[in-house]
Structure formats: structure tokens, C-alpha cells
N, CA, C and O of each residue as an XYZ file, in Angstrom:
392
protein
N      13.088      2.968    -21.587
C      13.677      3.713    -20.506
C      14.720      2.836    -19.821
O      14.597      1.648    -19.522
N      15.828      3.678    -19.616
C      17.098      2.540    -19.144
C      16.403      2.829    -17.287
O      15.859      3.829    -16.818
N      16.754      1.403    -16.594
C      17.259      1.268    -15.369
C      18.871      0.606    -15.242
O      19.607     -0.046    -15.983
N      18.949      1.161    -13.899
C      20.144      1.063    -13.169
C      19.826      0.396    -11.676
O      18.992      0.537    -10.781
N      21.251     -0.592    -12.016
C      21.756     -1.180    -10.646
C      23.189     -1.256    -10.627
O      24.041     -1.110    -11.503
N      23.237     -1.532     -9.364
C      25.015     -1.272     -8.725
C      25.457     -2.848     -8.993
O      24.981     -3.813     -8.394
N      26.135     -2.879     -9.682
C      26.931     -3.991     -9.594
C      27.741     -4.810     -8.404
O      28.860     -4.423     -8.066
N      27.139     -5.926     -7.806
C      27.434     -6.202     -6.336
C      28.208     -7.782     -6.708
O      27.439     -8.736     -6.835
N      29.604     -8.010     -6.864
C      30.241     -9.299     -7.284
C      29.911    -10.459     -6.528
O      30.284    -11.537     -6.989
N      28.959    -10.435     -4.904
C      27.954    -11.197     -4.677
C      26.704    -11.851     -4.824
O      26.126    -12.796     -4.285
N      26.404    -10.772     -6.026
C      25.203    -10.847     -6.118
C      25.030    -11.135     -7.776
O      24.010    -10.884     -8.418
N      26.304    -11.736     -8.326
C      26.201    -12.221     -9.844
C      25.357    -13.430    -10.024
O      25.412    -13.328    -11.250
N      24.711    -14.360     -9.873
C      24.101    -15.041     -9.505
C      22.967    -14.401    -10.480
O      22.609    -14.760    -11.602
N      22.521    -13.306     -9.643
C      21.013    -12.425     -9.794
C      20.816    -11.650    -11.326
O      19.739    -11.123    -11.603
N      21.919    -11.641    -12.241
C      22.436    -10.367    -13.331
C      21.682    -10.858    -13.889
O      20.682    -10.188    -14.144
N      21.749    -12.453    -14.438
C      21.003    -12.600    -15.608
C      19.350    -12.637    -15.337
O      18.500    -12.408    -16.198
N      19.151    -12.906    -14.231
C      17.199    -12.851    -14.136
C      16.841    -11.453    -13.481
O      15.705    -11.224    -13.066
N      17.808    -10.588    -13.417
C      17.298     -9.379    -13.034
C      16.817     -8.475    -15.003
O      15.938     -7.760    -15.485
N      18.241     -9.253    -15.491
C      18.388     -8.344    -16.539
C      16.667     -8.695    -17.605
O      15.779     -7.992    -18.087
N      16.955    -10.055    -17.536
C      15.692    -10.752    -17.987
C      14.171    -10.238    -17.844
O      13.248    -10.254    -18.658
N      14.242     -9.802    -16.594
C      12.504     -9.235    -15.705
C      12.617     -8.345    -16.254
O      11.619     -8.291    -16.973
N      13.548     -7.052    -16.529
C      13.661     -5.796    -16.261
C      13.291     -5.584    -18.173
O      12.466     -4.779    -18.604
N      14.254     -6.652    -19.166
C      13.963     -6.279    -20.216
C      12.734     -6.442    -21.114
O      12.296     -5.810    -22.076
N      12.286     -7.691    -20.335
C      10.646     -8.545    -20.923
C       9.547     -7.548    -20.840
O       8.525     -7.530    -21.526
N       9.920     -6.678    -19.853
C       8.994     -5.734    -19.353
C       9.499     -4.278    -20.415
O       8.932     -3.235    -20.088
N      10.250     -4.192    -21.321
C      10.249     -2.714    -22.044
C      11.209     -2.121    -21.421
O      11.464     -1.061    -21.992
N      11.965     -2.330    -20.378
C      13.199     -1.436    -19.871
C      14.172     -1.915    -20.551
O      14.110     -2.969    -21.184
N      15.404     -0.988    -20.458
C      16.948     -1.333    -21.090
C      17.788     -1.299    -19.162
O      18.198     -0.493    -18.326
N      17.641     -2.522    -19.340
C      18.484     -2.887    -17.964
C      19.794     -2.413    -17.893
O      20.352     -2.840    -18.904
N      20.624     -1.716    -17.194
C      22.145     -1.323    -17.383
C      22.657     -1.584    -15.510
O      21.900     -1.238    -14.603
N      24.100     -2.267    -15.235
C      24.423     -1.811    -14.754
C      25.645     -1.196    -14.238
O      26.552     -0.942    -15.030
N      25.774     -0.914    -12.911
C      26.841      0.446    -12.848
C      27.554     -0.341    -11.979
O      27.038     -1.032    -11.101
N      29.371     -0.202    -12.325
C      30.491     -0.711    -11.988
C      30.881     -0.456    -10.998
O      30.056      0.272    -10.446
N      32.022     -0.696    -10.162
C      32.740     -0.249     -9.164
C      33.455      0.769     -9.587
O      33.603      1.809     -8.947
N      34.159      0.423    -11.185
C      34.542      1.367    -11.966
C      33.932      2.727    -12.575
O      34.485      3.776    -12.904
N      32.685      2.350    -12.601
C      31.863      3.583    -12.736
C      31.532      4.777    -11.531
O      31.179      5.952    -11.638
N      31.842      3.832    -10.231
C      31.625      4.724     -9.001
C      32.774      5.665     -8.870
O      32.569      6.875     -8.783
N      34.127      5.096     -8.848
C      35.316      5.427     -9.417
C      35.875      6.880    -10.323
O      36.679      7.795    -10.143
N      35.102      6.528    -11.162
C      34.916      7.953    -12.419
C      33.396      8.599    -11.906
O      33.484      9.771    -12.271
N      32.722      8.514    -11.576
C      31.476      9.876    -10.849
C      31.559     10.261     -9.616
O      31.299     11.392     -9.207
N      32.041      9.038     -8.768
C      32.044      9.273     -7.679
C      30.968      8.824     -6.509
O      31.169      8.865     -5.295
N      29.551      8.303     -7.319
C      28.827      8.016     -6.741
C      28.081      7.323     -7.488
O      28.259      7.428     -8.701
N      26.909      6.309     -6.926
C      26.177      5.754     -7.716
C      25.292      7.108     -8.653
O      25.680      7.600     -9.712
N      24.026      7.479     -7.876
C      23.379      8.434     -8.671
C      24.130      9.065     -9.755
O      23.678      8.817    -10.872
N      25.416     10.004     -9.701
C      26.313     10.452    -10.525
C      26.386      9.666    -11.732
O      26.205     10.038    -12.892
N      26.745      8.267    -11.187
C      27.116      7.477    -12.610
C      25.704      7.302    -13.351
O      25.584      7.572    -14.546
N      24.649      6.834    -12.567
C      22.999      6.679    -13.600
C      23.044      8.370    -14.313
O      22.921      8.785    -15.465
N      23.263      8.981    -13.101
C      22.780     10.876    -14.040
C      23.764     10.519    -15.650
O      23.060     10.236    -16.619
N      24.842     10.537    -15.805
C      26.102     10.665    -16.470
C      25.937      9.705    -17.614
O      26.554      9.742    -18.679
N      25.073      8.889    -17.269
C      24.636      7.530    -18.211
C      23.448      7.425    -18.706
O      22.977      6.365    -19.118
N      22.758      8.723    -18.705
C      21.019      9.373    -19.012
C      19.819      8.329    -18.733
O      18.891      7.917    -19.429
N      20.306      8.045    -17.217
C      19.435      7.277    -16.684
C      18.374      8.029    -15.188
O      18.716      8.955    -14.453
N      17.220      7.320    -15.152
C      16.771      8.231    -13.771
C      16.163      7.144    -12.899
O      16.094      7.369    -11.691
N      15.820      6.265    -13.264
C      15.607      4.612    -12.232
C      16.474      4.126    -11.997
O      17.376      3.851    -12.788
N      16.429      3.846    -10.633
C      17.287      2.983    -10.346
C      16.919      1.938     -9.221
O      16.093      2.357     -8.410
N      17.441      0.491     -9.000
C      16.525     -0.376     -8.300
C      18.059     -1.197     -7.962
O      19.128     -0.832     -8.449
N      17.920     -2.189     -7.170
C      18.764     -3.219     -6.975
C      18.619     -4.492     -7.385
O      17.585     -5.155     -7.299
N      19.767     -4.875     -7.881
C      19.941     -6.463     -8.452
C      18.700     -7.778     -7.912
O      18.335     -8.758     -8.562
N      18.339     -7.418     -6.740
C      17.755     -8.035     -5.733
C      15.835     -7.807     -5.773
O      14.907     -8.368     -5.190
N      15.920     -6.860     -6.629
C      14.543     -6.541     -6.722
C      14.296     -6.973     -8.553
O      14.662     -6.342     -9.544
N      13.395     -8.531     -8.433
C      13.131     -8.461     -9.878
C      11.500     -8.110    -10.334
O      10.584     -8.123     -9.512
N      11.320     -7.811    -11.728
C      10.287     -7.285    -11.942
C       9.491     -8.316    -12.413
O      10.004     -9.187    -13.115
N       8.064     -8.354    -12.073
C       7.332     -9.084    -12.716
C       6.099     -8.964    -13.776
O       5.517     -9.801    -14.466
N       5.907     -7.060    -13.543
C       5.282     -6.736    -14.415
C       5.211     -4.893    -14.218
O       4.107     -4.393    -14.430
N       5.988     -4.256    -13.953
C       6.239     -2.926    -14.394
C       6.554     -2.791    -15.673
O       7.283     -3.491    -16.377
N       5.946     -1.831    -15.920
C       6.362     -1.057    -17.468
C       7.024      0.321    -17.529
O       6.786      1.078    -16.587
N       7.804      0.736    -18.490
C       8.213      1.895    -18.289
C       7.326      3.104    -18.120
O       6.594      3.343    -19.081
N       7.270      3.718    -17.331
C       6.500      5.531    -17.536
C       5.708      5.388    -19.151
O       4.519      5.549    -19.424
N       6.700      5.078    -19.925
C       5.919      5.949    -21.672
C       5.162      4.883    -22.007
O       4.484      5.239    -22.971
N       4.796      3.220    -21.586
C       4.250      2.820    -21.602
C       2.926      2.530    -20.800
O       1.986      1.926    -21.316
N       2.912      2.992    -19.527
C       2.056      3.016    -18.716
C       2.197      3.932    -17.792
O       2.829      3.648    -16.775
N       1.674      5.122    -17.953
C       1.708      6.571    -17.062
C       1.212      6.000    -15.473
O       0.260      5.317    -15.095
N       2.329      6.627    -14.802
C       2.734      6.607    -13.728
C       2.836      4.946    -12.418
O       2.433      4.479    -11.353
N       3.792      4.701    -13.747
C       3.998      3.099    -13.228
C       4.844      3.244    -12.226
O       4.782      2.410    -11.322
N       5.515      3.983    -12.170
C       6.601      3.919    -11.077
C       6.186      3.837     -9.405
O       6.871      3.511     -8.436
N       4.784      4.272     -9.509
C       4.166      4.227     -8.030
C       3.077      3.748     -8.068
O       2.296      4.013     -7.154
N       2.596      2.709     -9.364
C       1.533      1.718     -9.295
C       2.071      0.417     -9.112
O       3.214      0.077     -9.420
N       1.116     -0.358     -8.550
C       0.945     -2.129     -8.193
C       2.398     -2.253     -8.122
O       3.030     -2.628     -9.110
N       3.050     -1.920     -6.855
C       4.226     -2.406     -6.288
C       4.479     -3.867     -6.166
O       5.634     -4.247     -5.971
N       3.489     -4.731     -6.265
C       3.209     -6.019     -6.193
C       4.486     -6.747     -7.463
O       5.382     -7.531     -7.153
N       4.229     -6.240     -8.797
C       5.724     -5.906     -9.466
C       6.770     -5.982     -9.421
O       7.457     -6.643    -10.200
N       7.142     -5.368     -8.554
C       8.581     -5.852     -8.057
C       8.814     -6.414     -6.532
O       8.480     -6.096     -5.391
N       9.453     -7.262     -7.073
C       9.577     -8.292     -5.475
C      11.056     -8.421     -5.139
O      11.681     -8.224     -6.182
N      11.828     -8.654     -4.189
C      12.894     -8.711     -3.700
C      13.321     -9.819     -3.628
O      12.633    -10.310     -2.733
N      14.361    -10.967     -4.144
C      15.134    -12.187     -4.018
C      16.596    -11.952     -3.337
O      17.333    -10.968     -3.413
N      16.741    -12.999     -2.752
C      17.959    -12.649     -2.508
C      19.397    -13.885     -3.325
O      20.603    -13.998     -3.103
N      18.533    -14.519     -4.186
C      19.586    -15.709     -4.937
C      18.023    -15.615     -6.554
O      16.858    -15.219     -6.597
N      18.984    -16.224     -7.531
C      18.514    -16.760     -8.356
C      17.802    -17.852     -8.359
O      16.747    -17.900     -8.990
N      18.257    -18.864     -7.675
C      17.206    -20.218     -7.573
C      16.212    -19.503     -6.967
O      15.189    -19.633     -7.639
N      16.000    -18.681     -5.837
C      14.929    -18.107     -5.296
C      13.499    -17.437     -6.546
O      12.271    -17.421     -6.625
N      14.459    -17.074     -7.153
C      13.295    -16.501     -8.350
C      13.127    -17.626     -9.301
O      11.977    -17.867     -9.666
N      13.944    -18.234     -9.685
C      13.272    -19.645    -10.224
C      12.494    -20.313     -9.922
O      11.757    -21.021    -10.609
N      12.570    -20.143     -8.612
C      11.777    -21.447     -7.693
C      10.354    -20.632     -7.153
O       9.614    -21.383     -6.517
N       9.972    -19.553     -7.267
C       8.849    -18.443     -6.895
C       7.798    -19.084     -7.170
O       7.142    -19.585     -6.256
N       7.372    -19.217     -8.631
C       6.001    -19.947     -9.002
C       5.400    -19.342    -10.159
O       4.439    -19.694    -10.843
N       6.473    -17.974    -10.256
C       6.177    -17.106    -11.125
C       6.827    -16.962    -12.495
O       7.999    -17.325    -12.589
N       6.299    -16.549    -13.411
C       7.212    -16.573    -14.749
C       7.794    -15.363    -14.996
O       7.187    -14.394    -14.540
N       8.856    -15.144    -15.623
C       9.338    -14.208    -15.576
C       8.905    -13.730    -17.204
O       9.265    -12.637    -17.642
């Protein structure tokens, strides 16, 4: 199952250990451009348009969600899962493995 995030040119730092959490875990990490806001018009628009229906921020990495088809109704179990960083060394430095 693809997720989506907004591409934030502050927050490049975060791409590669977001993309990392998100894929270890069974998701297809994607995210959405300035250019993509551009041509839909909106974030949601661009995930709809890109046959996506999650969507999370750069800032939130995963530590053990699974997609829906792997574990029915993950999306609103053990929130503990996803945690919020606001830098990469921050998630390096957690304690946790990704």
C-alpha cells in the first residue's frame, strides 16, 4: 500500500529515514511535490490522482505499522508506531531501530 507525504525542502534531512521506516514496514513510501500541488491543486488531489489513500508527514517515522492487507485495521492500532521527529539525527539518536 503506497503512503504519501508533502515534500517540505526543510525537511530533506528526514526523506531518507522516513522513506526507510515506511518501506521496512511493507509500505511503498511516495512523495508529493510542490509540482504535484501545482497540477491537482491540492495535496489530497495529488495522493487521490496517484492511487494513494494514506497519508502522514515526513516528520512522523514508523516503527512498526503494517499496511491494512497485512494487519487488519492497523491504521488505528498501537499508535505507539509512529512517532514524530523533527531532524534525522533525532531518529538516529532515539534508541530505536528502524
Amino acid at each position: 500500500m503506497k503512503v504519501f507525504a508533502l515534500y517540505v525542502p526543510e525537511l530533506s534531512g528526514l526523506v531518507r529515514v522516513w522513506v526507510r521506516s515506511w518501506k521496512k514496514r511493507g509500505w511503498s513510501p511516495r512523495l508529493v511535490t510542490h509540482r504535484d500541488l501545482k497540477k491537482y491543486g491540492s495535496f489530497l488531489k495529488a495522493v487521490k490522482a496517484k492511487g494513494g489513500k494514506a497519508t502522514t508527514e515526513l516528520t512522523v517515522i514508523n516503527f512498526s505499522l503494517r499496511p491494512p492487507h497485512k494487519t487488519p485495521n492497523s491504521l488505528s492500532a498501537n499508535k505507539k508506531s509512529l512517532v514524530y521527529f523533527e531532524s534525522e539525527e533525532a531518529v538516529l539518536n532515539c534508541g530505536r531501530s528502524l
